[in-house]
C-alpha positions in Angstrom: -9.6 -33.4 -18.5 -8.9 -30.3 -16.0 -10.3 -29.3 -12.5 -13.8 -27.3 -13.1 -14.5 -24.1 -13.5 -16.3 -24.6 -9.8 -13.3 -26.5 -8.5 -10.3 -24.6 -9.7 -12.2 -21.3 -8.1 -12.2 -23.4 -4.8 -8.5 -24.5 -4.3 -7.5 -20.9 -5.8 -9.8 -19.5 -2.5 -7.5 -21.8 -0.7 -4.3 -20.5 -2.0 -3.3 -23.5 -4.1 0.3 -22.9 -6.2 -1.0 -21.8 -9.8 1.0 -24.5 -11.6 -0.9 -27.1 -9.9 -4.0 -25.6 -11.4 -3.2 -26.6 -15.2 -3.3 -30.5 -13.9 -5.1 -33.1 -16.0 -6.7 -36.3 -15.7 -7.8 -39.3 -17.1 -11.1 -38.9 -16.0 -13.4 -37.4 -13.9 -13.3 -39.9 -11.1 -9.7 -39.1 -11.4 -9.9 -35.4 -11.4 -12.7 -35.1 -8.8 -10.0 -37.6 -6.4 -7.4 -35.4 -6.8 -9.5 -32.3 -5.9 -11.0 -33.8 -2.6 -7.1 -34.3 -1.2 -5.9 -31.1 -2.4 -8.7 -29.4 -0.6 -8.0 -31.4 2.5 -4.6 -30.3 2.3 -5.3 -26.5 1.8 -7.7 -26.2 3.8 -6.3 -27.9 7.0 -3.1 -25.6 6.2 -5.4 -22.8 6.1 -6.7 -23.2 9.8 -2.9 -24.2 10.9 -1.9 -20.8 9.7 -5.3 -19.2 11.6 -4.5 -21.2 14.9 -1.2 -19.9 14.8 -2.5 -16.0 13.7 -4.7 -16.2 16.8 -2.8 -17.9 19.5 1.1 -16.7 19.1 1.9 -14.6 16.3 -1.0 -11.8 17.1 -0.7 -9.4 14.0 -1.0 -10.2 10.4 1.2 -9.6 8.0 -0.1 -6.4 6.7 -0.1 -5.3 10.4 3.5 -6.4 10.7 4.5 -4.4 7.8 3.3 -0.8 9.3 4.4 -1.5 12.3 8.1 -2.7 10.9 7.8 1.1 9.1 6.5 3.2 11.9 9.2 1.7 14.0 11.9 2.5 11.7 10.7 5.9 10.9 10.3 6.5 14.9 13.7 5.2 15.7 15.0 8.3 13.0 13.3 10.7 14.8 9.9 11.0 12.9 6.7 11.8 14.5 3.7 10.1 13.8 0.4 12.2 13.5 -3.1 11.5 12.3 -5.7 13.8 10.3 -8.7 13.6 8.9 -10.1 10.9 6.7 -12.5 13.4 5.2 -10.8 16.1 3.1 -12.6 19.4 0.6 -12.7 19.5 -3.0 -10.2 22.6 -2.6 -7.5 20.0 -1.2 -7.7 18.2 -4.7 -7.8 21.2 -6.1 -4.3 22.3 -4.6 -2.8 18.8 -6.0 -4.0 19.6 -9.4 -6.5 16.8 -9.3 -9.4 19.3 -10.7 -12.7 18.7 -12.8 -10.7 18.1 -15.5 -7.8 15.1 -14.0 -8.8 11.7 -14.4 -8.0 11.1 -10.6 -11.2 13.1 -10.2 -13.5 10.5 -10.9 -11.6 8.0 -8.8 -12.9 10.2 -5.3 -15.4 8.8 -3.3 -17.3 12.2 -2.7 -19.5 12.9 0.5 -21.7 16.0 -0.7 -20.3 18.4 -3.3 -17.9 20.1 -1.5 -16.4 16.4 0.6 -14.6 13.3 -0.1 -12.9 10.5 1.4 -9.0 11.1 0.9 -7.4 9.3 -2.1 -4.5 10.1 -0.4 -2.9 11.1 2.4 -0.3 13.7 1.4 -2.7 17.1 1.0 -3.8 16.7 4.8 0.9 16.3 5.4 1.5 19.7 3.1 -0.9 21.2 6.2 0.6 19.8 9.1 3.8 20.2 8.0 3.5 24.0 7.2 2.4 25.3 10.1 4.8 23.2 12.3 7.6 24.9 10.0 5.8 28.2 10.7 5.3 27.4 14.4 8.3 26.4 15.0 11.0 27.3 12.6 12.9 24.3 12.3 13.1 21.1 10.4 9.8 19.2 10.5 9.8 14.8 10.6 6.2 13.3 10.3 4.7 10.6 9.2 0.7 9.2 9.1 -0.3 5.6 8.3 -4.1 5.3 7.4 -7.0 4.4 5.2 -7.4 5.9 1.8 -10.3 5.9 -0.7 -10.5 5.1 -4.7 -12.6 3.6 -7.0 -10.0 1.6 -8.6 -10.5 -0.9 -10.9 -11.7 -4.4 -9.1 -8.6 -6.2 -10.1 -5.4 -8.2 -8.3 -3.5 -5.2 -7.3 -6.4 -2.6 -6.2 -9.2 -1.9 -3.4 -11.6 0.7 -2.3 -10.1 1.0 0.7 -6.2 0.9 1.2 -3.4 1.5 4.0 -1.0 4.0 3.3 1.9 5.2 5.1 3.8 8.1 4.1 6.5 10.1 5.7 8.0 12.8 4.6 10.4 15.7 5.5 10.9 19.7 5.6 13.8 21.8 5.2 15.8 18.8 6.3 17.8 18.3 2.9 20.0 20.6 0.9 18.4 21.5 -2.4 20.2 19.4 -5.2 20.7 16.2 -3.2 16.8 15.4 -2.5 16.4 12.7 -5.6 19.8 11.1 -3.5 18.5 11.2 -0.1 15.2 9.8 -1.1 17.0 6.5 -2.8 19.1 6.3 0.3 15.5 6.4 2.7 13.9 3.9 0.1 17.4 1.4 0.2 17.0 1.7 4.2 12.8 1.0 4.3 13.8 -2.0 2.4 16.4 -3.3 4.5 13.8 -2.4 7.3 11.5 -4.6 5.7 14.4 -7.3 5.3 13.3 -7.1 1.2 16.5 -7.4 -0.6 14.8 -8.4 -4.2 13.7 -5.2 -5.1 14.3 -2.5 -8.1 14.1 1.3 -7.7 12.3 3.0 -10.9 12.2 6.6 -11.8 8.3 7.5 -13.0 6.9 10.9 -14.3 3.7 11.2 -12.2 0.3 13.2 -13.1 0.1 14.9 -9.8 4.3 15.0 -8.5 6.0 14.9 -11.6 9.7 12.3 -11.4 9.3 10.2 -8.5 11.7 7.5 -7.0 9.4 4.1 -7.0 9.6 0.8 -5.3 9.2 -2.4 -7.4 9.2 -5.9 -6.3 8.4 -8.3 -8.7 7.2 -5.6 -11.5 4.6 -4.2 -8.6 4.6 -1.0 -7.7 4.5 -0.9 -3.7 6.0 2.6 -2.9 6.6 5.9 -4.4 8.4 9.0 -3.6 8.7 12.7 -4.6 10.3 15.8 -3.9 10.8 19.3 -3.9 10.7 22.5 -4.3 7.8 21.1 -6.3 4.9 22.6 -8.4 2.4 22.2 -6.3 4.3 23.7 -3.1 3.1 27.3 -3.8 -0.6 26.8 -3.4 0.5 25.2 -0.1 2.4 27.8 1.5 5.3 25.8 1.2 8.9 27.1 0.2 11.4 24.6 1.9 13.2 21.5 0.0 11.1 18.5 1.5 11.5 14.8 0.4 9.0 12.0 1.1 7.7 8.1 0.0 4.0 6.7 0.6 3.9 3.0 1.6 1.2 0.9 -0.1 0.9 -1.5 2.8 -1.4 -4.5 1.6 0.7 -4.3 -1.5 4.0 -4.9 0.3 2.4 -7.5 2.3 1.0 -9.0 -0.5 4.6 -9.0 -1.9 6.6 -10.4 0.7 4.1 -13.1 1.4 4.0 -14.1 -2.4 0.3 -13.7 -2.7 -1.7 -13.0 -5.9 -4.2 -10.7 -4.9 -4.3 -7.9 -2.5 -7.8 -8.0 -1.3 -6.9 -10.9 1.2 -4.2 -8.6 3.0 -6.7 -5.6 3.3 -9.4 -5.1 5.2 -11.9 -7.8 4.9 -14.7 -10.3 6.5 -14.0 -12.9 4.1 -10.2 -13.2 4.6 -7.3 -13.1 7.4 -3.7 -12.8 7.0 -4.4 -14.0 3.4 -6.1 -16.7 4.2 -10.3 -17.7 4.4 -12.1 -17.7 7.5 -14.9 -19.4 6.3 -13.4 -22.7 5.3 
């Protein structure tokens, strides 16, 4: 005899260690006494970890990781900006996501013509344009933010998710970009003080070869580059390198939790752990 269907869904709410899961018993009085002191257990560790969150540690894990990267990225000489949540169907158009890609029917759309961003990279082809054209030297940014899909309801997505990407202009020689873009993917890691990691070369739909970030077979980063594709129906002519950060997904990682949704945005859940317990 196993834990039921009713139990098992409570200690897993409460973080329990998946092998102890597959337990069995003798009987139910058995089973049902073995359930009652795990969920003591859990659930006073639980509130530990919230009385902790609240009186000394301050930020969650998620919230530890941007900050780790913004620090990093600000400390190279990056500057952080911060655009527009809502973007136009022309913007997907530019990144080839038209009527026709399947990333189409992943936008949250507003009207006809608006959507929440799916991502935050065709609002960083704009800024860093015209700061090229304004200024006529290298351009360093960054933005961290919310984006928007309808993604598939399962361990590793969410409506809403935290991106960070950074990415640079005219800063790299053209020929060395898939190089320097390892070399700033090995030094976010280190950052993050993540040493188990695996960096995986991907054909994408919308940036063609990209330099990802694995831990654990998850995808928590990817980068591209250029002189790309897409560049020209940007205005955009200069080698450029950047990565986006999935940021509930590397917390999720590094804090060896199996689902994302506790380390996003949430009423139900804190640092990865209940509230209402």
């Amino acid at each position: 005899m196993q834990y039921s269907n009713t139990q098992r869904e409570r200690l897993v709410q409460l973080n329990i260690d998946a092998s102890l899961l597959e337990a069995t018993f003798e009987d139910a009085e058995a089973r049902d006494a073995s359930f009652r002191s795990l969920e003591k257990e859990l659930a006073k560790k639980a509130k530990t970890h919230l009385r902790s969150l609240l009186s000394s540690d301050a930020v969650t894990g998620s919230q530890a990781v941007g900050n780790t990267l913004c620090s990093w990225l600000q400390q190279k000489g990056f500057t952080r900006v911060d655009t527009p949540t809502i973007i136009s169907d022309k913007m997907l158009d530019k990144m080839s996501i038209d009527d026709k890609h399947h990333l189409r029917e992943q936008v949250f759309w507003i009207d006809r013509h608006k959507c929440l961003r799916p991502m935050l990279a065709p609002n960083l082809y704009i800024v860093m344009r015209e700061l090229k054209k304004t200024l006529n030297t290298p351009v360093k940014i960054f933005e961290m933010g919310s984006c928007f899909r309808k993604e598939s309801q399962g361990a590793r997505h969410m409506n809403e998710f935290t991106m960070l990407n950074f990415v640079e202009l005219a800063t790299v020689k053209d020929g060395e970009q898939k190089e320097y873009l390892e070399k700033m993917a090995r030094e976010a890691m280190a950052a993050l003080k993540i040493d188990d990691y695996e960096l995986i070369i991907e054909e994408s739909t919308v940036y063609g070869t990209t330099v990802d970030i694995e831990i654990d077979g998850i995808e928590v980063a990817s980068g591209a580059y250029g002189p790309h594709e897409l560049d020209s129906a940007w205005a955009v002519f200069d080698t450029w390198v950047g990565i986006g950060f999935g940021i509930e997904r590397l917390a999720m990682a590094m804090n060896g939790g199996k689902t994302i949704k506790r380390f996003g945005r949430s009423t139900n859940y804190l640092d990865g752990v209940p509230i209402s317990l």
